[in-house]
N, CA, C and O atoms as a GROMACS GRO file, in nm:
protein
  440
    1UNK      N    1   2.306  -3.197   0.047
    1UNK     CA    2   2.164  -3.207   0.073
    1UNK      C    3   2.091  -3.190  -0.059
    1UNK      O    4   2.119  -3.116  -0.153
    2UNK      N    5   1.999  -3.268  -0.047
    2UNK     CA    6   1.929  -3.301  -0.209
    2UNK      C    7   1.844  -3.151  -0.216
    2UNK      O    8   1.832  -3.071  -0.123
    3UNK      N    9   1.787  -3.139  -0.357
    3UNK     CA   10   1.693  -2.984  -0.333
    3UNK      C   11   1.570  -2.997  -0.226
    3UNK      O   12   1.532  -2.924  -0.135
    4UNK      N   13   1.525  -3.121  -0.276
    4UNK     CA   14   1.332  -3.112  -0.193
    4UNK      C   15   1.430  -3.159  -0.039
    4UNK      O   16   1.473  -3.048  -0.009
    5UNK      N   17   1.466  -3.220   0.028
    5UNK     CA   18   1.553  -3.196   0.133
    5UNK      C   19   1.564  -3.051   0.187
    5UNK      O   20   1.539  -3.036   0.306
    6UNK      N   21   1.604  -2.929   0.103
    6UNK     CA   22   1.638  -2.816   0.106
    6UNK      C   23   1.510  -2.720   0.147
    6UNK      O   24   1.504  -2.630   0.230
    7UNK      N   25   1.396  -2.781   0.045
    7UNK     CA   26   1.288  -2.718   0.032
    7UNK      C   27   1.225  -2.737   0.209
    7UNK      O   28   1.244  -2.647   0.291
    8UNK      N   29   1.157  -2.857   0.242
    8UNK     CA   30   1.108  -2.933   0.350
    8UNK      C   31   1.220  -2.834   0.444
    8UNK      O   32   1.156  -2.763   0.522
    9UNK      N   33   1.350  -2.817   0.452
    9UNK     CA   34   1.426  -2.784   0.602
    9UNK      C   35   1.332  -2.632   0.595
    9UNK      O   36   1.263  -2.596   0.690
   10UNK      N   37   1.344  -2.554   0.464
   10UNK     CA   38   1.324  -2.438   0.472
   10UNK      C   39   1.200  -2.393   0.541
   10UNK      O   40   1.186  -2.302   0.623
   11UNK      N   41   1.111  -2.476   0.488
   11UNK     CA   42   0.976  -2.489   0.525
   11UNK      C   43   0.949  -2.533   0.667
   11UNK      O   44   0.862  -2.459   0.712
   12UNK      N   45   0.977  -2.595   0.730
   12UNK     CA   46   0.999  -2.626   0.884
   12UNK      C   47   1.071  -2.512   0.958
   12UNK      O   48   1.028  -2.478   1.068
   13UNK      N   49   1.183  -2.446   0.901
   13UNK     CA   50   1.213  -2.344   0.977
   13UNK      C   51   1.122  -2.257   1.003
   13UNK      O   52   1.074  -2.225   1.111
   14UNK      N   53   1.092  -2.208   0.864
   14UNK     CA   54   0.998  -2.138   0.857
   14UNK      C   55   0.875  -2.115   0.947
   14UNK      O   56   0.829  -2.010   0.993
   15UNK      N   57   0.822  -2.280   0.965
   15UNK     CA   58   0.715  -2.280   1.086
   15UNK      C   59   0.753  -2.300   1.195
   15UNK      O   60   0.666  -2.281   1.280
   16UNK      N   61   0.859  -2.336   1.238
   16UNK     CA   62   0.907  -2.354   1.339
   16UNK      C   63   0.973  -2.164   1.414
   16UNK      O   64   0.943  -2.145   1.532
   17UNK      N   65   1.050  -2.051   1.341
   17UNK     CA   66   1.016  -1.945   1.361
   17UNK      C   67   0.876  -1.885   1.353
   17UNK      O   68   0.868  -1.789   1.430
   18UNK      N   69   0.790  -1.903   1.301
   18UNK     CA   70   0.656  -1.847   1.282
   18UNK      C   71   0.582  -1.877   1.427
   18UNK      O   72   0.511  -1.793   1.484
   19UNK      N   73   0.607  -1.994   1.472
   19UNK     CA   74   0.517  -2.020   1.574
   19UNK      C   75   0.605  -1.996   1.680
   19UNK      O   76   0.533  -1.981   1.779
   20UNK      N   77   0.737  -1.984   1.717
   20UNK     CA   78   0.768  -1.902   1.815
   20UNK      C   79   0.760  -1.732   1.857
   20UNK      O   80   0.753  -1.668   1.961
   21UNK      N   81   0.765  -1.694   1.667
   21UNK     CA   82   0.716  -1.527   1.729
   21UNK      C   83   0.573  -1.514   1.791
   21UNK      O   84   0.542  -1.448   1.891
   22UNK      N   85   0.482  -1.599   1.702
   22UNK     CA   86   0.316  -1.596   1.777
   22UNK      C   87   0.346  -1.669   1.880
   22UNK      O   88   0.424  -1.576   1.900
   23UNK      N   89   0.362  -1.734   1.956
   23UNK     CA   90   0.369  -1.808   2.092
   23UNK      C   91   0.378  -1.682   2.177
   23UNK      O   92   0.284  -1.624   2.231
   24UNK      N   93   0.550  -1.640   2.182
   24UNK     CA   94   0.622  -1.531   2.257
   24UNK      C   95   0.512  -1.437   2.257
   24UNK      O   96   0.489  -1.404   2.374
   25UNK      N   97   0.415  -1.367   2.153
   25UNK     CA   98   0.325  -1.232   2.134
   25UNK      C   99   0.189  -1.301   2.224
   25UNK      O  100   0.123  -1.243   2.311
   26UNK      N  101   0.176  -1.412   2.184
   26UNK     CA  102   0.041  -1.470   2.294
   26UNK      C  103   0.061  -1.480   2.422
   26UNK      O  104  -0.031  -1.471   2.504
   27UNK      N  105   0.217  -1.507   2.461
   27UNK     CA  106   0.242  -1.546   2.600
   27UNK      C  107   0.237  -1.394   2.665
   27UNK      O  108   0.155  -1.375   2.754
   28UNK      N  109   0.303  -1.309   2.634
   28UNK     CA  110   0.279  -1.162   2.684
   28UNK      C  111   0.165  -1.111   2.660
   28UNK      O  112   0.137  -1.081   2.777
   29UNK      N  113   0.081  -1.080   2.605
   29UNK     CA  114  -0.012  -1.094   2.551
   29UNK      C  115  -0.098  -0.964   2.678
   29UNK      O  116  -0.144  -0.850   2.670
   30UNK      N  117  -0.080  -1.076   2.793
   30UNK     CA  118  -0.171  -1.042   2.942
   30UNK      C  119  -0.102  -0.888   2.980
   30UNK      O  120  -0.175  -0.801   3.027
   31UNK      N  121   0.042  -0.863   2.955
   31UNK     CA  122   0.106  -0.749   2.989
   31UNK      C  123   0.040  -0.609   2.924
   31UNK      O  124   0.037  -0.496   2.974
   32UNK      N  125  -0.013  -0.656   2.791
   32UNK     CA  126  -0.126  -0.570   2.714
   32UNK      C  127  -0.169  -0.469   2.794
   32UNK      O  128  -0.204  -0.369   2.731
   33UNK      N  129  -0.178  -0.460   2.914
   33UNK     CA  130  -0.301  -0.410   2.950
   33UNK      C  131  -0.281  -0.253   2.977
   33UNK      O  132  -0.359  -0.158   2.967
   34UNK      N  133  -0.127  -0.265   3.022
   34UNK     CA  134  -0.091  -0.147   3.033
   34UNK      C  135  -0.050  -0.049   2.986
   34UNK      O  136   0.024   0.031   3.043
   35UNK      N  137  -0.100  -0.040   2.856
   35UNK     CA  138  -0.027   0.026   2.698
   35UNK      C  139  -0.103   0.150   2.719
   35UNK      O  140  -0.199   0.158   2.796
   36UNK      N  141  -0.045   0.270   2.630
   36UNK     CA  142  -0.127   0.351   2.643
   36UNK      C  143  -0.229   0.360   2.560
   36UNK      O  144  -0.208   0.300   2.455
   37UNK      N  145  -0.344   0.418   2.568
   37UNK     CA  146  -0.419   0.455   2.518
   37UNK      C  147  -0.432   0.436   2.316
   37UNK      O  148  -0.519   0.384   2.246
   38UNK      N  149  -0.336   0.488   2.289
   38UNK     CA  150  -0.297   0.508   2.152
   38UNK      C  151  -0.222   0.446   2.078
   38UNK      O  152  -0.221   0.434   1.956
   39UNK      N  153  -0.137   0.393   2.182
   39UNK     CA  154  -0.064   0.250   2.135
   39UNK      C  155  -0.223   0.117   2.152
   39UNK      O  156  -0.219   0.020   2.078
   40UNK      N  157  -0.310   0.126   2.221
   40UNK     CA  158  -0.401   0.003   2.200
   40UNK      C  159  -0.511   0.062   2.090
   40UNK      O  160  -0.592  -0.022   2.051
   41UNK      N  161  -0.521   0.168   2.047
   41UNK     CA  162  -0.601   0.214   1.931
   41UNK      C  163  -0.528   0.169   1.803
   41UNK      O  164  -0.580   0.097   1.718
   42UNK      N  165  -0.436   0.205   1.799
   42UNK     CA  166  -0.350   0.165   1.691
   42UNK      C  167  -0.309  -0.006   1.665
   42UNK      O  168  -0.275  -0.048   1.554
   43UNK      N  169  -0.320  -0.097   1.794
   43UNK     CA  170  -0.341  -0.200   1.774
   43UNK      C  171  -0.487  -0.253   1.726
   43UNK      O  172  -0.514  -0.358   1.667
   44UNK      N  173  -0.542  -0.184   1.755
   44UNK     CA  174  -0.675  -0.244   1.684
   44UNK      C  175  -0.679  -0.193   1.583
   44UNK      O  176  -0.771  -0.115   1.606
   45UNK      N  177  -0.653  -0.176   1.493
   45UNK     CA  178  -0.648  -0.110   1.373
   45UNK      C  179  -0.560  -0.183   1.270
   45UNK      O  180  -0.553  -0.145   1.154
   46UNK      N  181  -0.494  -0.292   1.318
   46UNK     CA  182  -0.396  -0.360   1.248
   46UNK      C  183  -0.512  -0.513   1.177
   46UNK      O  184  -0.517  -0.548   1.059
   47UNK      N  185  -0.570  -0.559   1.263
   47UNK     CA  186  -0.649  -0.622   1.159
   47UNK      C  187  -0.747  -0.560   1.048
   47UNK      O  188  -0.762  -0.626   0.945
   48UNK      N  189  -0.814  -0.437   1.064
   48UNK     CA  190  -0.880  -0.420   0.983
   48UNK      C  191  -0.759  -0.411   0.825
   48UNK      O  192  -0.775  -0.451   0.709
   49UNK      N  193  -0.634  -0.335   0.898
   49UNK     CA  194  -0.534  -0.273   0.807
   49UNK      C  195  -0.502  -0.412   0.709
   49UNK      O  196  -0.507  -0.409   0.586
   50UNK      N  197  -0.466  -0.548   0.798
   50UNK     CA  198  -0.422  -0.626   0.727
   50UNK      C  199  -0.544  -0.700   0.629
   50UNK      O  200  -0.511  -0.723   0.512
   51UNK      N  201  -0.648  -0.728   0.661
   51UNK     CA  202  -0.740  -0.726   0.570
   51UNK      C  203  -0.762  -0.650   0.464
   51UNK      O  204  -0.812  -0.706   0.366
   52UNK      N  205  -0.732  -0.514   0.456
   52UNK     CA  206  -0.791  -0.407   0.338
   52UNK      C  207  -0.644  -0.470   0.255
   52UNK      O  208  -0.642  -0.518   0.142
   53UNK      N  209  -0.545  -0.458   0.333
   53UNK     CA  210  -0.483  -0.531   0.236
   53UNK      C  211  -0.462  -0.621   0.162
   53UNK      O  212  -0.374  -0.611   0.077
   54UNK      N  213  -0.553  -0.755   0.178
   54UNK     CA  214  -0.508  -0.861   0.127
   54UNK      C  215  -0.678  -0.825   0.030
   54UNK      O  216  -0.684  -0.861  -0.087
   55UNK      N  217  -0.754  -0.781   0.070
   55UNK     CA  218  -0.870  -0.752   0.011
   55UNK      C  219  -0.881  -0.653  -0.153
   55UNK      O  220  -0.948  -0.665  -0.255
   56UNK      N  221  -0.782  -0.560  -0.108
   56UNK     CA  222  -0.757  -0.435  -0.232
   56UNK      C  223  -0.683  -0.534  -0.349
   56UNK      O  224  -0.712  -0.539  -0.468
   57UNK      N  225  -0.617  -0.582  -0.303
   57UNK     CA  226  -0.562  -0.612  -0.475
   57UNK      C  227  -0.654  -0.689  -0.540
   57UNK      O  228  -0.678  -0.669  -0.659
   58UNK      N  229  -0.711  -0.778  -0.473
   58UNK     CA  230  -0.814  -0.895  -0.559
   58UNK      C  231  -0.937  -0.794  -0.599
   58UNK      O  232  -1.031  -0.848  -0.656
   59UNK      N  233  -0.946  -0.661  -0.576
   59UNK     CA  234  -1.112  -0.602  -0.585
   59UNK      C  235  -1.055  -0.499  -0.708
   59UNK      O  236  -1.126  -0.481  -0.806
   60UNK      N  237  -0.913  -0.426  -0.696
   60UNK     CA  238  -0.899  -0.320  -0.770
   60UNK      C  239  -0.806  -0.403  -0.876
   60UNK      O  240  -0.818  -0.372  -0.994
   61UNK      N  241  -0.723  -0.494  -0.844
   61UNK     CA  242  -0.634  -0.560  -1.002
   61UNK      C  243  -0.668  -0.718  -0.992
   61UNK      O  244  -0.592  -0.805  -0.948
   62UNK      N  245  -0.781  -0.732  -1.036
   62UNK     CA  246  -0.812  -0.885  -1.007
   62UNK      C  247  -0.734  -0.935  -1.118
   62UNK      O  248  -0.663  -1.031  -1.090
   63UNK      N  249  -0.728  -0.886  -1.257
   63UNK     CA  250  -0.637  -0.967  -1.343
   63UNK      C  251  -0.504  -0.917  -1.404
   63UNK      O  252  -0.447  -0.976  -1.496
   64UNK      N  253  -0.441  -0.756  -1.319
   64UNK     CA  254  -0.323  -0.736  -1.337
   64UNK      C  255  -0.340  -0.578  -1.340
   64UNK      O  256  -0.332  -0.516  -1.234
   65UNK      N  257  -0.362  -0.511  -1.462
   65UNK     CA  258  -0.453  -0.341  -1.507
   65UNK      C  259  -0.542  -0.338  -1.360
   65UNK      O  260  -0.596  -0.429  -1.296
   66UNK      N  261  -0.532  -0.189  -1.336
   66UNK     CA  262  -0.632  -0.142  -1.241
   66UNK      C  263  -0.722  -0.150  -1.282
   66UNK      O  264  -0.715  -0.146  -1.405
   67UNK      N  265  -0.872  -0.167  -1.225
   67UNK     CA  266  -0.990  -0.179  -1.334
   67UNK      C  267  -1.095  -0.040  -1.232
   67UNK      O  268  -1.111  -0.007  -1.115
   68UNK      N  269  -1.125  -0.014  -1.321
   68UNK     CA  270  -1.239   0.078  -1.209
   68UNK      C  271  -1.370   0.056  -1.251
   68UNK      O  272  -1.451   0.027  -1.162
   69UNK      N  273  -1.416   0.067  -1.384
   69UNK     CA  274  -1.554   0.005  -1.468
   69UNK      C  275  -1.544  -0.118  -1.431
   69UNK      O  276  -1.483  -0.171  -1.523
   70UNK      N  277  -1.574  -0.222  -1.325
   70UNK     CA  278  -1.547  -0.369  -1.368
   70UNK      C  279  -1.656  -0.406  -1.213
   70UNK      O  280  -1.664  -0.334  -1.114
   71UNK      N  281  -1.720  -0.523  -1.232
   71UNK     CA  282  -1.819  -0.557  -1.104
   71UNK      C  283  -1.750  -0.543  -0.982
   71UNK      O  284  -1.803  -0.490  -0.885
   72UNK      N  285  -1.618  -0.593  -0.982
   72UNK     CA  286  -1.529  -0.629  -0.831
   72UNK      C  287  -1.505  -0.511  -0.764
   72UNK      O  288  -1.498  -0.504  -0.642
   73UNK      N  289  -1.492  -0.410  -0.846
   73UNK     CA  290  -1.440  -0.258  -0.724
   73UNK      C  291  -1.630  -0.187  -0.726
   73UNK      O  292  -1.677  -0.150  -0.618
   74UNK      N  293  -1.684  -0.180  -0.805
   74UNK     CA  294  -1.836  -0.150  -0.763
   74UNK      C  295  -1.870  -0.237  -0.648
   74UNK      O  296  -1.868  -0.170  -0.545
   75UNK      N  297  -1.904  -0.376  -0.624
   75UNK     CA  298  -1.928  -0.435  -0.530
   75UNK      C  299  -1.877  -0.407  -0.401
   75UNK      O  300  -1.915  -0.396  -0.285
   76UNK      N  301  -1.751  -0.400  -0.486
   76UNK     CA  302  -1.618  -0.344  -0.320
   76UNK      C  303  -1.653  -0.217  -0.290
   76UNK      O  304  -1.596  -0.182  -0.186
   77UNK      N  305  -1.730  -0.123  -0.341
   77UNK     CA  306  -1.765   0.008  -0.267
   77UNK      C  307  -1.885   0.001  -0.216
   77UNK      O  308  -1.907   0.079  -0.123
   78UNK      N  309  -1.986  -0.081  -0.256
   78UNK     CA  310  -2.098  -0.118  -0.180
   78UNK      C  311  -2.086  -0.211  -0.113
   78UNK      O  312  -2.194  -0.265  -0.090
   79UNK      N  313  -1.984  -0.268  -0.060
   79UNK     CA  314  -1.952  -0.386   0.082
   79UNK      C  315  -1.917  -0.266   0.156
   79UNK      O  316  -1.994  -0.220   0.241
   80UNK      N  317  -1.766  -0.193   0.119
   80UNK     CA  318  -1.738  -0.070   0.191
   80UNK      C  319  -1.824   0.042   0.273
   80UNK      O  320  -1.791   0.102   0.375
   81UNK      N  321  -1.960   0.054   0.190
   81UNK     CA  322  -2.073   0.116   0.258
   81UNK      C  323  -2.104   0.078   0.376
   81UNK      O  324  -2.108   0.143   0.481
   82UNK      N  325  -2.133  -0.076   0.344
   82UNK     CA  326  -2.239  -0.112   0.420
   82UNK      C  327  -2.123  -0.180   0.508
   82UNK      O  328  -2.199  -0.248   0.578
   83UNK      N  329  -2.033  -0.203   0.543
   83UNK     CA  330  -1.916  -0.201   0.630
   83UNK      C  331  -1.921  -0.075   0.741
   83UNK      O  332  -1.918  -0.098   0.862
   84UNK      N  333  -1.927   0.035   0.694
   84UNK     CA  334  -1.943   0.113   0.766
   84UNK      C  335  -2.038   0.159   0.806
   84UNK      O  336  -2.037   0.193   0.925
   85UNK      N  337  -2.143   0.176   0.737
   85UNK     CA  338  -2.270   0.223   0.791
   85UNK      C  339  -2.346   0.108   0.914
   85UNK      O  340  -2.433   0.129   1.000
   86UNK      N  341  -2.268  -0.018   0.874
   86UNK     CA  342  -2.376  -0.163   0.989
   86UNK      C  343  -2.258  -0.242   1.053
   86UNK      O  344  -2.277  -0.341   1.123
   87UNK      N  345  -2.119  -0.184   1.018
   87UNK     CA  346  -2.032  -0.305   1.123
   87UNK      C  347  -2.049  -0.396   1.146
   87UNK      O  348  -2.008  -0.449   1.249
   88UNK      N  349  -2.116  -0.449   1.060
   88UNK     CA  350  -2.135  -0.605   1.055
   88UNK      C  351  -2.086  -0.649   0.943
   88UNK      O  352  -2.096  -0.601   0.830
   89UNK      N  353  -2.029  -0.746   0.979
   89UNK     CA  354  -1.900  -0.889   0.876
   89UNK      C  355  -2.007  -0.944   0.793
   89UNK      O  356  -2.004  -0.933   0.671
   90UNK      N  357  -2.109  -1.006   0.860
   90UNK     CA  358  -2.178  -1.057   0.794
   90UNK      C  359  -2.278  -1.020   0.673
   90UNK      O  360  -2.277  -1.069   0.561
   91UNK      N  361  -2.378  -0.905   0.730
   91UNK     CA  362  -2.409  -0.831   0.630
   91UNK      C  363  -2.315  -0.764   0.486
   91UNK      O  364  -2.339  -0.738   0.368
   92UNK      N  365  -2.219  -0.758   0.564
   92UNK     CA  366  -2.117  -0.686   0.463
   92UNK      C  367  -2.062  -0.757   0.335
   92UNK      O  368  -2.041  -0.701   0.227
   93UNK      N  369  -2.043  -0.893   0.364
   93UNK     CA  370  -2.012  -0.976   0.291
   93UNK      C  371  -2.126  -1.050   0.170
   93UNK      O  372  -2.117  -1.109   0.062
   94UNK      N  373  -2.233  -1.004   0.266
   94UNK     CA  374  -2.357  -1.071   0.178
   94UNK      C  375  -2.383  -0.966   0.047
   94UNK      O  376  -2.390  -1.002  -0.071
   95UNK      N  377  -2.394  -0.839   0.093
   95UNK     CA  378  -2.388  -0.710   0.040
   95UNK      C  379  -2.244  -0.740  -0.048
   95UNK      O  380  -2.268  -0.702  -0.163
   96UNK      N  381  -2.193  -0.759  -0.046
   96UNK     CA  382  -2.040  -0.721  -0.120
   96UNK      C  383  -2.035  -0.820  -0.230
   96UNK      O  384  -1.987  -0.791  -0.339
   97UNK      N  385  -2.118  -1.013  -0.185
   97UNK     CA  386  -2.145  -1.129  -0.254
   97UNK      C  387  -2.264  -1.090  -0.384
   97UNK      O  388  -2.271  -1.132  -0.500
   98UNK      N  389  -2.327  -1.018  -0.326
   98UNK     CA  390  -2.456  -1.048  -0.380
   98UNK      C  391  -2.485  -0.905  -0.552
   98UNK      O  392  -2.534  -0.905  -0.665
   99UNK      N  393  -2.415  -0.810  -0.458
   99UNK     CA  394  -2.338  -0.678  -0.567
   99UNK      C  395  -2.276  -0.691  -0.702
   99UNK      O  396  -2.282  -0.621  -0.803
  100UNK      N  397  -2.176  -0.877  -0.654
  100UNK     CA  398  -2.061  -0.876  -0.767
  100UNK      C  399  -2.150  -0.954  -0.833
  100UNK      O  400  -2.147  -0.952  -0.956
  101UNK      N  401  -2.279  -1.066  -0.744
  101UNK     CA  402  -2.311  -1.180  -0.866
  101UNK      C  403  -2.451  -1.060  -0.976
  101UNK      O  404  -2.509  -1.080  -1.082
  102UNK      N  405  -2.455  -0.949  -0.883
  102UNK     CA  406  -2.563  -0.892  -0.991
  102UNK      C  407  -2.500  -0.779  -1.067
  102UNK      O  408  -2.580  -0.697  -1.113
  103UNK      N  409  -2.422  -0.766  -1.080
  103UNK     CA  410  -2.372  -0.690  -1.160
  103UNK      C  411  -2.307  -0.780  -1.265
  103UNK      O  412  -2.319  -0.751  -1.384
  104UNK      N  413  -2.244  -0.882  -1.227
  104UNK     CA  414  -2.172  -0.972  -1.341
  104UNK      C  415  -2.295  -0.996  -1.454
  104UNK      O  416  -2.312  -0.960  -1.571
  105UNK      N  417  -2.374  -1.076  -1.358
  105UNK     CA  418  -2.577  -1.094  -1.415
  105UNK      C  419  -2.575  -0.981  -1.545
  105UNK      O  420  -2.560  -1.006  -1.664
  106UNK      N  421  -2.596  -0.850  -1.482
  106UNK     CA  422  -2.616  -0.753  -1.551
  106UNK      C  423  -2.486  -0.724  -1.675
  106UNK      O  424  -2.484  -0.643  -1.767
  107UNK      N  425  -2.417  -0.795  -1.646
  107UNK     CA  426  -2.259  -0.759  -1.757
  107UNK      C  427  -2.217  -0.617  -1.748
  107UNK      O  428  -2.184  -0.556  -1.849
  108UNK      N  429  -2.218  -0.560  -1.626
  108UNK     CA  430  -2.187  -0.417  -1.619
  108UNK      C  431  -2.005  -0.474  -1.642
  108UNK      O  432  -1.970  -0.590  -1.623
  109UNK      N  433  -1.926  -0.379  -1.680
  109UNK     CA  434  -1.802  -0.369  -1.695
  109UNK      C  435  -1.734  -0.470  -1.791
  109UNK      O  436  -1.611  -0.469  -1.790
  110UNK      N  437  -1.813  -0.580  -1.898
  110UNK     CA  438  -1.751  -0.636  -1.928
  110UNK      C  439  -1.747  -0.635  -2.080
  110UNK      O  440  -1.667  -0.707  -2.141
   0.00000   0.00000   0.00000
């Protein structure tokens, strides 16, 4: 089997397992209901979890070095505020957008 042959099977498996574990988790899905208490707290808690994760590295090592003086983790603590204080996505993001373009503006950290 040629390499890109190799590549393409891998890649099809790949989605081809991917969308049977989400299928199988959607199809049960309805059984949900009967979890306890703390097992469905703790499921809700997995998106915020997987977000902070994919969110923290781009805010605290955007180019490799931890940065702490730098617009991206200031902004990211005033999205973080206002994340919590208004639970709102939207606000939060505007707040978090609007933080990094005025601070860059301002050349804080650079």
């Amino acid at each position: 089997m040629s390499g890109s042959a190799t590549i393409w099977l891998v890649i099809l498996s790949g989605g081809v397992v991917t969308y049977i574990t989400r299928a199988t988790l959607l199809a049960l899905a309805h059984h949900a209901r009967d979890l306890p208490p703390r097992v469905r707290d703790g499921l809700r808690m997995i998106p915020p979890a997987a977000l902070a994760a994919l969110v923290a590295p781009a805010v605290l090592r955007p180019d490799g070095p931890l940065l702490v003086w730098h617009p991206r983790p200031l902004a990211g603590l005033l999205a973080a505020a206002v994340a919590w204080r208004s639970r709102n996505v939207v606000a939060t993001l505007l707040a978090g957008g609007l933080a990094l373009a005025a601070l860059t503006a301002l050349g804080i950290g650079s």
